[in-house]
N, C-alpha and C positions, 0 to 999 in steps of 0.2 A: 889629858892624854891617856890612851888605853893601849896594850898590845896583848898579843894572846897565843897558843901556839900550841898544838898537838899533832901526836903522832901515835897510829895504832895500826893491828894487825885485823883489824876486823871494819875496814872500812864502809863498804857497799855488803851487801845481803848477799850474800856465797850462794851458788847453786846447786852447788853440792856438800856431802859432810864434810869434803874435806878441806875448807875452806883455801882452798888455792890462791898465789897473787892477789893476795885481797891488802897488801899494803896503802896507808896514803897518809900526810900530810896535811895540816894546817898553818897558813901565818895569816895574822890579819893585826891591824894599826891604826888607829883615830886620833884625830888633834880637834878640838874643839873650841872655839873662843866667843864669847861674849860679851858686848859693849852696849853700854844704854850711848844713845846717839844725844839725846835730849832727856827730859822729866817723862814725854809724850811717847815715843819711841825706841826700838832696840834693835840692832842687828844682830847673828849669830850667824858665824862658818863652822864647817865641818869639812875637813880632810880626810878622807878612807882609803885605804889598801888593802885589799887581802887576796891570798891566793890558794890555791893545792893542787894535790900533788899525788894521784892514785894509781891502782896496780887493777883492773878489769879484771875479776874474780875468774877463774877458767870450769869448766866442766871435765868431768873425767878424759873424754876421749880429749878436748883442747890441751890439757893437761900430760897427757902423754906422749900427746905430738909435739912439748915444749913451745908451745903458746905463751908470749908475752905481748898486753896491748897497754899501755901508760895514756894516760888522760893528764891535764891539768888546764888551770884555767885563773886567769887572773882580773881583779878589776878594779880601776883607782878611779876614786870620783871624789868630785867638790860639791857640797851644799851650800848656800846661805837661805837666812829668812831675814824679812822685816816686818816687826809687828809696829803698827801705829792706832794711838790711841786719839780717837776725834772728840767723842764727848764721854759723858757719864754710861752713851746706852748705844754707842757705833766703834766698832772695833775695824781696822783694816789688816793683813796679814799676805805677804808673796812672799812664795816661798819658788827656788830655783836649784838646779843640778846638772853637773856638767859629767858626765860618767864613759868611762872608755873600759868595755868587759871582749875578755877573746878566752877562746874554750880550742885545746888542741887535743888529735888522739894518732899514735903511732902503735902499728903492728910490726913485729919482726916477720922475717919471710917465713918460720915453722908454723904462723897463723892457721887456723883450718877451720871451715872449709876456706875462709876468705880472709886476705890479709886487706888493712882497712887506713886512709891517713884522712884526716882533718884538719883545718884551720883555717876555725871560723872566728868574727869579729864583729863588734855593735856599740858606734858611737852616739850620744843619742845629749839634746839640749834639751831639757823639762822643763818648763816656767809654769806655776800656779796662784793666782789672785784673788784673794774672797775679801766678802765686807760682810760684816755681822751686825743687826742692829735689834733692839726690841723697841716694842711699844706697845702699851696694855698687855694683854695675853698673850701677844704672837712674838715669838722670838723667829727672826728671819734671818738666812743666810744665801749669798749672794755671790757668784762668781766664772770665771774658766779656768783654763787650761788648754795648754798648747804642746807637744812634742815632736821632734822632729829629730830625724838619726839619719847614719846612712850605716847600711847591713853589707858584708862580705861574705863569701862561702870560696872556700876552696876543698874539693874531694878528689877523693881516688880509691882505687878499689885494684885488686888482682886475686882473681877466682883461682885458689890453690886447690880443691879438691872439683874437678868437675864432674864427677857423679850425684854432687847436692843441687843441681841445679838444671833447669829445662837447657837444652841443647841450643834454641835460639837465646841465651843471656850472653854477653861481650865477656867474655874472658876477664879483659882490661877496662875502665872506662876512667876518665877525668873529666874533674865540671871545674869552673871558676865562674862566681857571677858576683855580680853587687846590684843593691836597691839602694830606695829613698823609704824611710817614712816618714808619714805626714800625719797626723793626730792632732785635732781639736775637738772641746767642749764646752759645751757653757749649761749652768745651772740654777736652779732658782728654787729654796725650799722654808718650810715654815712648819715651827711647833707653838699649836696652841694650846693652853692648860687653861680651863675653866672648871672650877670645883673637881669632880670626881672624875672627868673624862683628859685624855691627853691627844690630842690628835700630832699627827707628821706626813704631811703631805708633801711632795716635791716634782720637779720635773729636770731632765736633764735630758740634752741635743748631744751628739756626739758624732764625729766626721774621720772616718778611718781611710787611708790612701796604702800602699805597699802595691801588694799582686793584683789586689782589687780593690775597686774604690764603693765605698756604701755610709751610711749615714742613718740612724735613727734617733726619734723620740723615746726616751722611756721614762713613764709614769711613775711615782711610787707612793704607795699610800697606807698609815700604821695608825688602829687605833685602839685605845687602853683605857677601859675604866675601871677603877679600883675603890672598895669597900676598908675604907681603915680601921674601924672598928671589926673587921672578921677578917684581917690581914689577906682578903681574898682579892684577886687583880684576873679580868678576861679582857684576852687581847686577843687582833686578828692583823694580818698586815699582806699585801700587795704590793708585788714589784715587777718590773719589766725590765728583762738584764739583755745588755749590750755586751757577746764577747768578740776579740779579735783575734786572728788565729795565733797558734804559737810562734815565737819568731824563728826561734830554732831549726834552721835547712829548710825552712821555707820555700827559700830560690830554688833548691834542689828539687825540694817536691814540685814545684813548677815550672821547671826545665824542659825544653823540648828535645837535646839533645840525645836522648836513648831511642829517639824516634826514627835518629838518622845510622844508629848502631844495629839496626835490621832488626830488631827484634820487635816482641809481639809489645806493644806499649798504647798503656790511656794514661791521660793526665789531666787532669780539669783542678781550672783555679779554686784554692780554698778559702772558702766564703765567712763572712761574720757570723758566727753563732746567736741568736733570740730566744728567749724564755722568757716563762711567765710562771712566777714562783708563788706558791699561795702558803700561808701560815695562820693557824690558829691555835692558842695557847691557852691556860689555866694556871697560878698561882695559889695553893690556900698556903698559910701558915696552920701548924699544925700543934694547940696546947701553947702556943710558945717557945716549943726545944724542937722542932722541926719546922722544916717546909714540903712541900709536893710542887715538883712542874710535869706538867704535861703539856706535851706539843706533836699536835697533827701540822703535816706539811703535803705537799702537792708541787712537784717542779716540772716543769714539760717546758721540753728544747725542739729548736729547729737546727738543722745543719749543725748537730753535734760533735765538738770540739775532743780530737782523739788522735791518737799515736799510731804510728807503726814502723817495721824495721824495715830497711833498704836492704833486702839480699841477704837476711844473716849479718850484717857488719858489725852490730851492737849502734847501729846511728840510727836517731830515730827521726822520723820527721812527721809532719801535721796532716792531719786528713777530717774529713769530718765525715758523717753519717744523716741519712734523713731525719730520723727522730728519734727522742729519748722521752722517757716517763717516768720520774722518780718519786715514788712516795712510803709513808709511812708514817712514826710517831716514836716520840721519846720520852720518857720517863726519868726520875730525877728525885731521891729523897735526900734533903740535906739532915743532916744532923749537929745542931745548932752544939757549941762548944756548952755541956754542960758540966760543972765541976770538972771532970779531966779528961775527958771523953767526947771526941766529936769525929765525924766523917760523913760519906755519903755515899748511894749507892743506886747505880743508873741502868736504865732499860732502853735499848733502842731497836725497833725493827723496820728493815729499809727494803726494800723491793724496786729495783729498776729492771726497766725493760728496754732496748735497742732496738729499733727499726731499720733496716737498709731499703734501698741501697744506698751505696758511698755516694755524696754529694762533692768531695775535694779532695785530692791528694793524688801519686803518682802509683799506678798500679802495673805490675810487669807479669807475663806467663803466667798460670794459673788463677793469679789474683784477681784479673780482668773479670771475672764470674761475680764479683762481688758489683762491680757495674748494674747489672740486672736483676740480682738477687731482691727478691722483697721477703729475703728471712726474720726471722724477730730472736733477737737474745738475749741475754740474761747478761746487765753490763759489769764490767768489774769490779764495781763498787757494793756486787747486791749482793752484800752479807745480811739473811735475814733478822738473825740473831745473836746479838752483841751487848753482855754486860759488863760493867765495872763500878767494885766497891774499894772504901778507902777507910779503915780506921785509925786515928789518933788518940795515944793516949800521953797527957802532958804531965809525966811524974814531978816537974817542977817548974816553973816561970823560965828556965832555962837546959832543961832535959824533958827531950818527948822519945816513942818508939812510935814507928807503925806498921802496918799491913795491907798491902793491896791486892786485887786478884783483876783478873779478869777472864773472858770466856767470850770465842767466839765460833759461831755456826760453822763457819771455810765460806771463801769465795769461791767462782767459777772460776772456769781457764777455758784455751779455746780449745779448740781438738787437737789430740799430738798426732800429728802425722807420723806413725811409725807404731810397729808392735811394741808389746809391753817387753819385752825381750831387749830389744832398740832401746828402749826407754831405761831400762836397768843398766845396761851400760852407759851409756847418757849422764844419769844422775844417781845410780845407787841404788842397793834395793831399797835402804830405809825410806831415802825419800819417795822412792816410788808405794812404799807399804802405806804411805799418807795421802794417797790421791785415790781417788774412786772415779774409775775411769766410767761405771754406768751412769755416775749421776752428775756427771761431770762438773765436780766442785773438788776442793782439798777437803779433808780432814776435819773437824772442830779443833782447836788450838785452845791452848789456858794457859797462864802463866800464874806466879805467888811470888809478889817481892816484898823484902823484907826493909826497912830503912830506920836509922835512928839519928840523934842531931843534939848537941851540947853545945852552950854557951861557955865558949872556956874564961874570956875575961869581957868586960861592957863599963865603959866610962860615956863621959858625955863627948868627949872625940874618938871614941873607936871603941869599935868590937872586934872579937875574933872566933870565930862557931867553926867547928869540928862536925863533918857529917859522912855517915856511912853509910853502904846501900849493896843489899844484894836483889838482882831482879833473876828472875827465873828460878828461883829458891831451888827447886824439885828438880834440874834440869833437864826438864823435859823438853822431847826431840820435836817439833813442830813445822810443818811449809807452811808457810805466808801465802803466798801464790807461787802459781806452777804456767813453763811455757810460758809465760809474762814477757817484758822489756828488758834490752841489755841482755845478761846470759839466761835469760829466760825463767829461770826459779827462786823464789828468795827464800831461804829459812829463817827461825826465828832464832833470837841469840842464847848460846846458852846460858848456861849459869856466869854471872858476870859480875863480882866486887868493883867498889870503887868506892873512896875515899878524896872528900874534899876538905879543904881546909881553906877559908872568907875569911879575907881581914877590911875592915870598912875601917876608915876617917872622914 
């Protein structure tokens, strides 16, 4: 049995310095049990609860018009598994879950521009069934999966400021809908090791129902051969990804109802996301007290899987885009624990690019442009340039300190509609001093965190370890991203202690 439970003022990434309503809540609760059924077999359950309980961070102007929006959301679910054991070299294992999760958000009427309700809900049966066997080289695993839920939405909306919004939007609007989902798959994969090389090839079918109904194949294929005398390993690997959309307001964004609210409305069903992700990598050991990785990647999507808000409300729901193209490489020195001294320090540069037009989601007034758009943009993720290093030094078997940094480039954001003027009021000047509106990305951000960790007492039934930690040492002012999801900006945290105290039996 486990329980757990926090409470802080810094819950969601504030959009402004002055971190407004940013209250929230944690509880959560597990019961776990285990029985050998037989010599051959074992069952295991699991009981989970948990819940919270948050405060929608406000922006200045929300903030002055006494803006309150509460969020929580709860979810209790059952696992079990059973593992059974056939022979020396076939393993069988289902595993199942019964789960019932619901997400609410309430605005007061001083809301602005838009006061906003929610209360949505996702009951859902999982069952999964594999069989493991080897023989000779190949170790083989074998199995499906099935899920099936049913989805609820209820919304509402009331446009308190109408000057933010085109003249044909409803003032008022309310949805209520409910789905089915249906999900199956089946798979089939194999690792073989012959001296120096490791292959892993596999295949998996997958069968998605909700808004729309699609089905594919996807291939996957990874191979490694390694030099142990020169601790050196090249690898390459192949995969073909199946995604489904998010489920979150889904029904919403596939509503026809704003259609019959007169105003300007497109809506098209949002489809399964395909990619085709390429990797190749590099291993040496270095001396013995180091290693190096290197790894080139390549990911290209179809009908890319992506967010957007409804109106300003802070609700987001799913949409997707024609293409995406992500690539780059990453770098990685570890630094092997040598006498007292060990950590490591990593290089990564990522470049994606966005293609439109929008293939899925609900688009109203002005947004409709993006229908025919065949713009290209720079997607959220494309930080070019992102390091992080980590030193430890272990003054005794039971006292360490360390050091961490990091650095990174800024992401994009989209365009702010509004003068920089608008925009200072909005969010600040500080935050606005962190965005560079010609090159439309944030800032470079760093942080320096400091941490340390004692063993205070250690028998052979229990420990008890002492650990402290400061991150943002310098506390430097930093946007994460700007115009974003939710209230639109996030900052980074400032200067922040915290003290843990672990006791193990």
């Amino acid at each position: 049995m486990a329980a757990s439970g926090s409470s802080t003022d810094r819950y969601l990434d504030p959009p402004v310095e002055g971190n407004f309503t940013n209250h929230g809540a944690t509880a959560s609760g597990s019961l776990r049990v285990e029985r050998d059924l037989s010599s051959s077999s074992r069952l295991g359950v699991i009981f989970r609860h948990g819940s919270s309980q948050f405060l929608v961070p406000n922006e200045n102007i929300q903030q002055e018009a006494g803006q309150r929006q509460d969020r929580n959301s709860r979810e209790n679910a059952a696992q079990f598994s059973i593992q059974r054991i056939f022979s020396s070299s076939m393993v069988g294992d289902i595993r199942g879950m019964a789960r019932d999760v619901s997400a609410k958000l309430w605005s007061n009427p001083e809301s602005t521009p838009i006061a906003a309700s929610q209360d949505r809900g996702f009951r859902e049966f999982y069952l999964n069934g594999t069989l493991s066997w080897h023989r000779g080289v190949h170790e083989w695993k074998a199995g499906g999966d099935m899920n099936t839920g049913t989805v609820r939405e209820d919304f509402a909306y009331t446009i308190t400021d109408e000057d933010d919004f085109d003249s044909g939007v409803p003032l008022d609007f309310t949805f209520a809908g409910r789905g089915h989902d249906r999900e199956q798959a089946l798979f089939i994969q194999d690792q073989i090791r012959r001296g120096s090389w490791t292959v892993n090839a596999g295949l998996r079918w997958d069968h998605y129902s909700l808004v729309v109904d699609d089905n594919a194949f996807s291939p996957r294929l990874a191979v490694a051969w390694s030099w142990p005398g020169k601790e050196l390993v090249l690898r390459a690997s192949y995969d073909r990804a199946f995604q489904t959309p998010a489920i979150e307001n889904l029904l919403l964004a596939s509503t026809d109802q704003f259609e019959r609210l007169g105003t300007e409305t497109a809506r098209l069903p949002v489809p399964t996301s395909h990619g085709d992700f390429f990797e190749a990598g590099v291993s040496k050991g270095l001396a013995a007290r180091a290693r190096l990785d290197v790894t080139g990647f390549n990911r290209r999507m179809t009908d890319v899987a992506d967010d957007d808000l409804l109106l300003n409300t802070g609700v987001s729901f799913p949409i997707a885009f024609l293409r995406a193209n992500i690539y780059g490489a990453e770098a990685k020195l570890e630094l092997r624990q040598s006498s007292k001294l060990f950590g490591f320090l990593g290089y990564s540069y990522l470049h994606g690019v966005g293609e439109l037009p929008v293939t899925g989601g609900l688009f109203l007034g002005e947004d409709i442009e993006q229908l025919e758009s065949t713009e290209h943009f720079a997607l959220t993720q494309d930080q070019r340039h992102t390091i992080r290093g980590r030193v430890t030094y272990q003054f005794s078997p039971s006292a360490w300190v360390a050091i961490a940094g990091s650095y990174g480039s800024g992401l994009p954001f989209e365009d702010f509609q509004g003068t920089p003027e608008e925009a200072i009021g909005q969010f600040g000047q500080q935050v606005v001093n962190r965005v560079n509106f010609e090159t439309g990305r944030v800032r470079p951000n760093a942080a320096v965190d400091v941490a340390s960790g004692i063993t205070l007492t250690k028998s052979a039934k229990q420990t008890l370890r002492l650990q402290a930690e400061v991150r943002n040492l310098t506390n430097r002012f930093d946007v994460i991203n700007f115009a974003g999801l939710f209230s639109g900006t996030a900052l980074a945290a400032p200067r922040t202690f915290a003290v843990r105290l672990r006791y193990d039996r």
